[in-house]
MIFIMAR-605278 format. One record per residue (C-alpha): residue in one letter; chain; x, y, z. Coordinates in nm, 4 decimals. Layout:
r = A; c = A; X = X; Y = Y; Z = Z
...
END
This chain:
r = X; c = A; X = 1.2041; Y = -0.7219; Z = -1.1550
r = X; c = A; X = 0.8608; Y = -0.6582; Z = -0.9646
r = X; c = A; X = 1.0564; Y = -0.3003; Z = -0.8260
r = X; c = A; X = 1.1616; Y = -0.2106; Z = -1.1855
r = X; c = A; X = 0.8180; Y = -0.2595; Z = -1.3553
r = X; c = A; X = 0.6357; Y = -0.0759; Z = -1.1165
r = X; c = A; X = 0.9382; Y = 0.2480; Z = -1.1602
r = X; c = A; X = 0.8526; Y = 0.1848; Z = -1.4852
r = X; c = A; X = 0.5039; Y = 0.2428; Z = -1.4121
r = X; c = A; X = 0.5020; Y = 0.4976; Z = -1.2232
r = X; c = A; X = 0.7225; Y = 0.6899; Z = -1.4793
r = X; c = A; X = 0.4768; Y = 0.6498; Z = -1.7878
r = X; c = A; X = 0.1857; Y = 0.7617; Z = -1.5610
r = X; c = A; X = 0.3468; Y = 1.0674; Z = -1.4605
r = X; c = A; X = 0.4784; Y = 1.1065; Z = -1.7893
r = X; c = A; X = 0.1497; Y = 1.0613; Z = -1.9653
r = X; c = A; X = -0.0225; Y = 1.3239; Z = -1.6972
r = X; c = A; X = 0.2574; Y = 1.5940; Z = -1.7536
r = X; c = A; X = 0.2375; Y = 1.4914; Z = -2.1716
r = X; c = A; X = -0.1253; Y = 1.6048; Z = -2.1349
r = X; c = A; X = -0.0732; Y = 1.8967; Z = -1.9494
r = X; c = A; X = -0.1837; Y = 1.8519; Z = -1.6335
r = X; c = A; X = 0.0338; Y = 1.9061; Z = -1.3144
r = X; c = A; X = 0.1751; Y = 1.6543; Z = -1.1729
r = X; c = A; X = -0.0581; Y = 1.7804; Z = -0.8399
r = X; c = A; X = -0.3311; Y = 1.6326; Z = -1.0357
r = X; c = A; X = -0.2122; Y = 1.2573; Z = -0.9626
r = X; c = A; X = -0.0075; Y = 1.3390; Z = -0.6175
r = X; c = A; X = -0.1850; Y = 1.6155; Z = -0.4311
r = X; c = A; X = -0.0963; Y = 1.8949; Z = -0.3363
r = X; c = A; X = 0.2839; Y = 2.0160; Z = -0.2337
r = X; c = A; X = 0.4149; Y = 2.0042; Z = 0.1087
r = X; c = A; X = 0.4688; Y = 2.4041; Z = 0.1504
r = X; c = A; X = 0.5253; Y = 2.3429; Z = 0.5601
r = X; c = A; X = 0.6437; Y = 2.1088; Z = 0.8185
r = X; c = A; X = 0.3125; Y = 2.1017; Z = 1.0181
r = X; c = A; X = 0.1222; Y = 1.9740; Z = 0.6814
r = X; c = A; X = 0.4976; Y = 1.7022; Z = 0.6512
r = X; c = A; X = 0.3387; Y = 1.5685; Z = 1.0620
r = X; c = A; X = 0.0037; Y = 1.6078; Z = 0.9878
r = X; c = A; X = 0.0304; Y = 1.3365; Z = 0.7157
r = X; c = A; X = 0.2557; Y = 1.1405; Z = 0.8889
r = X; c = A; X = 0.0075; Y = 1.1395; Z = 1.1991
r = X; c = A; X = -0.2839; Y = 1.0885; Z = 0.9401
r = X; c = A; X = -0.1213; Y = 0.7886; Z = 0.7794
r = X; c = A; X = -0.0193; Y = 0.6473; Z = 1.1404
r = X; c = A; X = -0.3796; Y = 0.6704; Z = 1.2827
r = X; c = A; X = -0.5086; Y = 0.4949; Z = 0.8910
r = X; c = A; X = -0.2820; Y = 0.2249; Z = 0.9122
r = X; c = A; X = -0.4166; Y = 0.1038; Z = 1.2547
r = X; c = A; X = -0.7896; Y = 0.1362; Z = 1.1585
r = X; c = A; X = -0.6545; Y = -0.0473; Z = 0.8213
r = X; c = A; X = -0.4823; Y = -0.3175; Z = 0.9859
r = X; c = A; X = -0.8006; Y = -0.3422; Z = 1.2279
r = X; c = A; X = -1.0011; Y = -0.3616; Z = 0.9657
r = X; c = A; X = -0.8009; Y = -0.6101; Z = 0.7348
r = X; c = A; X = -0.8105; Y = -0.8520; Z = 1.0097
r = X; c = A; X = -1.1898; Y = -0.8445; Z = 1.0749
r = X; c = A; X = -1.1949; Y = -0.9204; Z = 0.7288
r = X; c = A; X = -0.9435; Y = -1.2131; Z = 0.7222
r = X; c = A; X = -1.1243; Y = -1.3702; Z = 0.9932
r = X; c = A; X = -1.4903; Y = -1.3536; Z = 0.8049
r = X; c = A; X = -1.2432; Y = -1.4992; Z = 0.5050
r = X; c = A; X = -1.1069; Y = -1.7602; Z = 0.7204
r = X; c = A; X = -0.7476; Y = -1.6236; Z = 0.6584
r = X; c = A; X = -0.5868; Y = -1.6298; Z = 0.9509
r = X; c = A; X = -0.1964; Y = -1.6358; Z = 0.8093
r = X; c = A; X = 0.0042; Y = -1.6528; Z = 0.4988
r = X; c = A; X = -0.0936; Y = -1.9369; Z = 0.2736
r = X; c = A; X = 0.1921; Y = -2.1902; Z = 0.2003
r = X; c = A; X = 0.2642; Y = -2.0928; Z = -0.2043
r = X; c = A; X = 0.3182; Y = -1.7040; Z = -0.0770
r = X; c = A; X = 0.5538; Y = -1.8201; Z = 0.2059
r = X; c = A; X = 0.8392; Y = -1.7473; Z = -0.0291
r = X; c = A; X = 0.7277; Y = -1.3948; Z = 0.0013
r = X; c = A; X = 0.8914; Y = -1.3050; Z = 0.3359
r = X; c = A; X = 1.2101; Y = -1.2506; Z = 0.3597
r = X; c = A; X = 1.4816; Y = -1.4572; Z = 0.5409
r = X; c = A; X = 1.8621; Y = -1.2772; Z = 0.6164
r = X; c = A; X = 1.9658; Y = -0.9423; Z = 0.6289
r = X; c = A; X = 1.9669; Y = -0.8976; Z = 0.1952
r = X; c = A; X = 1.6264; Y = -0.9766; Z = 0.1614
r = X; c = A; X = 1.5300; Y = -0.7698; Z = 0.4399
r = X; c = A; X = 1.6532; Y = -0.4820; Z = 0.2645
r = X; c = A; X = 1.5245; Y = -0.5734; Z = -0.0244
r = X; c = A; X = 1.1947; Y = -0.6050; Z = 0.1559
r = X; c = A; X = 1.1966; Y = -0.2427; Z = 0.2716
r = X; c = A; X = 1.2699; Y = -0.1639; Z = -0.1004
r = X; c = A; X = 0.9614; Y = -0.3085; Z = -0.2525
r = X; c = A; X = 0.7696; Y = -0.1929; Z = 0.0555
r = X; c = A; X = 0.8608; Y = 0.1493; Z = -0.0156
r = X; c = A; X = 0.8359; Y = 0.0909; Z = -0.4066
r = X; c = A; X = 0.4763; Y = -0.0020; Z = -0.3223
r = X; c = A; X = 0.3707; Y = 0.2976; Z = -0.1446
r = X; c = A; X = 0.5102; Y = 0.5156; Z = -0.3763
r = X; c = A; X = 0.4299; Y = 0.3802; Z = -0.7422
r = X; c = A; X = 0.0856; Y = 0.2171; Z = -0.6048
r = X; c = A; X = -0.0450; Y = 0.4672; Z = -0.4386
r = X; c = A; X = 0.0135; Y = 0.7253; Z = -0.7433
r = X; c = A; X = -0.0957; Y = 0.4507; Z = -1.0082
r = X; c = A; X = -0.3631; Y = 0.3108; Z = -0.8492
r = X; c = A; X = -0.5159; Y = 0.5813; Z = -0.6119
r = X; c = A; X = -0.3356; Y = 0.8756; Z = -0.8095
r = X; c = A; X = -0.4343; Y = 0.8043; Z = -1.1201
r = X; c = A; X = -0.6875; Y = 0.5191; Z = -1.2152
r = X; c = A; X = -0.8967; Y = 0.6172; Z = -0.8896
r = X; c = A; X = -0.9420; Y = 0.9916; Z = -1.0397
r = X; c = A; X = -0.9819; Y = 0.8355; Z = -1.4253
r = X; c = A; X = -1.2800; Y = 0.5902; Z = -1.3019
r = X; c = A; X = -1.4317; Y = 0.8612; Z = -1.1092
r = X; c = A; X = -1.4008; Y = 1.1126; Z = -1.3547
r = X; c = A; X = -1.5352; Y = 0.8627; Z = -1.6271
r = X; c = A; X = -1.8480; Y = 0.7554; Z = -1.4253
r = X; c = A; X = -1.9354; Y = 1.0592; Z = -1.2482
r = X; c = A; X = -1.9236; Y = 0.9045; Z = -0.9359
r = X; c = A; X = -1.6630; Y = 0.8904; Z = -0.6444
r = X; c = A; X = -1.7429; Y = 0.5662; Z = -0.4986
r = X; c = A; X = -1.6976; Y = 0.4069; Z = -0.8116
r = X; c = A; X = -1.4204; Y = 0.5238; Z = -0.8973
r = X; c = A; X = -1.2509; Y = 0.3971; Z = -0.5543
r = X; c = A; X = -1.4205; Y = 0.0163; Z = -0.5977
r = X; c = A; X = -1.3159; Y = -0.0199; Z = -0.9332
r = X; c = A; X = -1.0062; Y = 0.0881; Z = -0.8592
r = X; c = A; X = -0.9739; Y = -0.1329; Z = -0.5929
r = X; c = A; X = -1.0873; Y = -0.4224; Z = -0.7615
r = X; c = A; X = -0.8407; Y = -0.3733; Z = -1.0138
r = X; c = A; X = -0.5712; Y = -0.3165; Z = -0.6772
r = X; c = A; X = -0.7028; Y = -0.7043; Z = -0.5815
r = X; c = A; X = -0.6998; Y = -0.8810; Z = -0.9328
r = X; c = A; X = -0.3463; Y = -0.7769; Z = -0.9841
r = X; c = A; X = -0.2695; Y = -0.9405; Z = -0.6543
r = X; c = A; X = -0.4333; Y = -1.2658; Z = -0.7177
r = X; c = A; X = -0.1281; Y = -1.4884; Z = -0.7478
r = X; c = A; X = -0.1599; Y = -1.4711; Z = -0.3429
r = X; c = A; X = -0.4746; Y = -1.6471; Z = -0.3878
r = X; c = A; X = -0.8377; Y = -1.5646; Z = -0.4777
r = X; c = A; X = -0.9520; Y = -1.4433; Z = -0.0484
r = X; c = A; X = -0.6462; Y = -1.2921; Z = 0.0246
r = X; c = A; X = -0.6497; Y = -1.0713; Z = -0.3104
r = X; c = A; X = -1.0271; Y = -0.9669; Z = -0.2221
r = X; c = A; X = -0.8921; Y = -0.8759; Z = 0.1111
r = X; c = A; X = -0.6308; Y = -0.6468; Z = -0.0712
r = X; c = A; X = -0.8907; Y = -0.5513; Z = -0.2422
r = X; c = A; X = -1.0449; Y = -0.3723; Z = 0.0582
r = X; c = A; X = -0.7024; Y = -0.2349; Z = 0.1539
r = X; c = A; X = -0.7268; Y = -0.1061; Z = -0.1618
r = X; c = A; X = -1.0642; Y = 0.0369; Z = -0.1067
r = X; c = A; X = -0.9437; Y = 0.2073; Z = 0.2503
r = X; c = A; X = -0.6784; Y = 0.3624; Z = 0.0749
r = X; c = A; X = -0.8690; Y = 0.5000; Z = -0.2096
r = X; c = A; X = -1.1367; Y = 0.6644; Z = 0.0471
r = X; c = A; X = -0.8003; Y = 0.8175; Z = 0.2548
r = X; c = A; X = -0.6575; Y = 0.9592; Z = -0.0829
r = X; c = A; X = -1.0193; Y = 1.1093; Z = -0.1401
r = X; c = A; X = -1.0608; Y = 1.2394; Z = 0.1910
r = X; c = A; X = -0.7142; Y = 1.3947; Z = 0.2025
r = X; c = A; X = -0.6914; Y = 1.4914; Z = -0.1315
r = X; c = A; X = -0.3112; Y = 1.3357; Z = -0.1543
r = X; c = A; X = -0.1648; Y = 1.0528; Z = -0.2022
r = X; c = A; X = 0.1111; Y = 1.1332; Z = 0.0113
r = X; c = A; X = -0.0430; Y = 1.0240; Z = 0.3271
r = X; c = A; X = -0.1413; Y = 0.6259; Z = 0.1577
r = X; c = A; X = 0.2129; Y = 0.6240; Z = 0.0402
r = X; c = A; X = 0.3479; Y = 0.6895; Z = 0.3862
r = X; c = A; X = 0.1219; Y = 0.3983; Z = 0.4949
r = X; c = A; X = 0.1053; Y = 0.1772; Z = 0.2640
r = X; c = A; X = 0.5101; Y = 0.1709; Z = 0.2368
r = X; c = A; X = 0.5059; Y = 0.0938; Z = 0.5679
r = X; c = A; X = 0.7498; Y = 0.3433; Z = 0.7121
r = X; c = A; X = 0.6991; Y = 0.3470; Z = 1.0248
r = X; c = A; X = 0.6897; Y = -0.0542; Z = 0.9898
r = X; c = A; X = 1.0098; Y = -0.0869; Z = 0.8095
r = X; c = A; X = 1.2447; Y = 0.1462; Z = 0.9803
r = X; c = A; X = 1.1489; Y = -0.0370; Z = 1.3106
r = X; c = A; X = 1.1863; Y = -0.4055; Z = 1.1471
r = X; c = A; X = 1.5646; Y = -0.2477; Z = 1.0327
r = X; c = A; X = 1.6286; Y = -0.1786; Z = 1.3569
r = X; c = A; X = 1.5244; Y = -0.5243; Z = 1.4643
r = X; c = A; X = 1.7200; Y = -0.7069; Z = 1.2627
r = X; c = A; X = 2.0507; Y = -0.5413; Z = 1.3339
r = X; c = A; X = 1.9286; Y = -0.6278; Z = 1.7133
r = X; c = A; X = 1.9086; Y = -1.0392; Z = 1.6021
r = X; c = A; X = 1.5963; Y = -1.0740; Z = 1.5560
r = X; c = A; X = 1.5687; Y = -1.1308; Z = 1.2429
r = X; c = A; X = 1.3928; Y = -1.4263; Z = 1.1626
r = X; c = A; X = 1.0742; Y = -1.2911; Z = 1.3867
r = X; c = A; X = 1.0753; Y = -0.9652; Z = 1.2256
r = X; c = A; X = 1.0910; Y = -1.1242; Z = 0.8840
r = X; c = A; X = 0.8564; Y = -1.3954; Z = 0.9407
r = X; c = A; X = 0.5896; Y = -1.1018; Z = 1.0412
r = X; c = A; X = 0.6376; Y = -0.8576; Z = 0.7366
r = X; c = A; X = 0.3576; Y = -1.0112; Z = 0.5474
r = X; c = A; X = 0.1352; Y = -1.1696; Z = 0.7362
r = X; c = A; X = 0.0541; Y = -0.8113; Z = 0.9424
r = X; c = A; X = 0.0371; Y = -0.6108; Z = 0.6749
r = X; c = A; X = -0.1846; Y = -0.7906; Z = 0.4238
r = X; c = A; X = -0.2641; Y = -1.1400; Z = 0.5923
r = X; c = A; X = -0.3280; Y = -1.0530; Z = 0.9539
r = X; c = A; X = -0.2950; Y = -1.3577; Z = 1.1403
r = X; c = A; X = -0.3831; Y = -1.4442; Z = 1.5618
r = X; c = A; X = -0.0314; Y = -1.4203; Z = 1.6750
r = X; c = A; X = 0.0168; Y = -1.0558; Z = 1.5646
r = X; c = A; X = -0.3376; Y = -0.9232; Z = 1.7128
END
């Protein structure tokens, strides 16, 4: 349901930017014309998601949140179906969050206010409130994720690269790999905690 509405999204946003005639460049960035600019994004989004994760942790521990809390447990997923569903809403997220909230509302704010920075916090905040079923400190630490990703979109003038990280590629792919090896539980059991609740064990 949560992968549906955000395809849904996604689709009325770009839909909406194309109805109004601008390109759908505006919202995404710029093409991919070569493969150097396809590894420089991929080495871009690889070097941002370690300063992220870095800095999502420093965070947690100012927060005091130091792991999952017990209600979002149910998040991470346990046997091989909702692995791959996992991997599904992981890559959902990078795609239709990064081009909603980054994309679009991040350009809209900034645009509207006449002022970058802004346009990336409100953005952001907007990024945390919709999270705040996880709890009021862990959805001002996404939040801040939100924040890092809306300065990377900015700085790169894409959204491609945030997508790459924030779906958690590079992340995913290995955790498949995992999991066919039998670890599963482990693999599982880590999905959310390192990527938006950093806890001890994984630093």
């Amino acid at each position: 349901m949560v992968i549906a509405s955000e395809w849904i999204i996604f689709t009325i946003v770009l839909f909406g930017v194309r109805s109004g005639g601008a390109p759908l460049t505006a919202v995404l960035g710029p093409r991919w014309t070569s493969a150097r600019k396809v590894f420089l994004d991929i080495g871009v989004a690889a070097a941002f998601w370690i300063v992220a994760a870095c800095c999502l942790w420093a965070f947690g521990m100012l927060l005091g949140v130091d792991k999952a809390p017990p209600d979002t447990r149910y998040l991470i997923p346990h046997g091989a179906v909702q692995l791959v569903l996992w991997v599904c809403f992981a890559v959902t997220a990078g795609v239709c969050e990064e081009t909603i909230f980054r994309g679009y509302l991040q350009v809209q704010f900034s645009v509207f206010t006449r002022f970058v920075p802004a346009g990336i916090v409100i953005s952001a905040m907007i990024f945390g409130v919709c999270h705040i079923y996880q709890g009021l400190r862990p959805a001002a630490m996404i939040a801040l994720y939100g924040a890092l990703y809306g300065i990377l979109a900015y700085w790169r003038k894409s959204v491609r690269p945030g997508m790459l990280a924030h779906g958690h590629c590079f992340r995913s792919a290995g955790q498949l790999v995992t999991k066919v090896s039998g670890s599963l539980m482990d693999c599982g059991r880590t999905v959310f905690t390192t990527n938006f609740l950093p806890s001890a064990e994984t630093v």
